[in-house]
N, C-alpha and C positions, 0 to 999 in steps of 0.2 A: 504494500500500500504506500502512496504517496501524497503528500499535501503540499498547499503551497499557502502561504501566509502573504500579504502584501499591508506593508504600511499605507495607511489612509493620506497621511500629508498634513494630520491633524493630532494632538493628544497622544493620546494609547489608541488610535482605534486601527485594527485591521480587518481586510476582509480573505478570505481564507476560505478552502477546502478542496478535494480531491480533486486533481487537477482540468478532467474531465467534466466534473458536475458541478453539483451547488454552490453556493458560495453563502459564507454565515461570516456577521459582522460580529466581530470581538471588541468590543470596549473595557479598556481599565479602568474605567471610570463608571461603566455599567449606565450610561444614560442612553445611548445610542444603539447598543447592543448589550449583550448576556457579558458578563466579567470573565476572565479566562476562567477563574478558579469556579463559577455557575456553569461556562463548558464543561470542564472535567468535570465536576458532579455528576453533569447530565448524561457525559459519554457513558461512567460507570452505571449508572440508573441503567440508562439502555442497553446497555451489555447485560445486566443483570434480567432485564425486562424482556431481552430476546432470547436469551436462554429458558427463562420460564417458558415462556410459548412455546419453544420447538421442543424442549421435553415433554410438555403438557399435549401437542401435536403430536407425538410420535406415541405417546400411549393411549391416545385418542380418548381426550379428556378434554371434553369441552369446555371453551373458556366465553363468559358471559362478557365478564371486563376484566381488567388489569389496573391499577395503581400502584405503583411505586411512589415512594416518600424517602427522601433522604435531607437529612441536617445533618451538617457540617460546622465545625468546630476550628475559629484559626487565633490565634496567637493574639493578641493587642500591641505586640509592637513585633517589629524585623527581629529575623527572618521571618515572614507569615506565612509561608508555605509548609 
């Protein structure tokens, strides 16, 4: 897999993703777009969210709906990651 990030020309913001498809805008500042560290959450969510499914799919268990929920925890000063 491969991605590509590109600086906006403004702030923290970039716009980014597989170099063939979509494109999702990243804000560091989270007004414009999702904050990186609200990306990785989500990537983990969805990883998480698509493994349920295709297990749930492959034993043939019918799925009505799906929610995931995750909160995260960071630091109050540097490093905040």
């Amino acid at each position: 897999m491969a991605v590509k990030l590109q600086w906006l020309g403004e702030g923290m913001r970039f716009a980014g993703g597989p170099e063939s498809g979509p494109l999702s805008i990243v804000d560091g500042d989270g007004k414009v777009g999702q904050s990186p560290m609200t990306t990785f959450l989500m990537g983990l969510v969805a990883c998480t969210a698509s493994d349920i499914v295709d297990i749930a799919t492959k034993m043939r268990v019918p799925i009505g709906s799906l929610d995931v929920h995750a909160i995260d925890e960071r630091r109050a000063e540097p490093p905040r990651h």
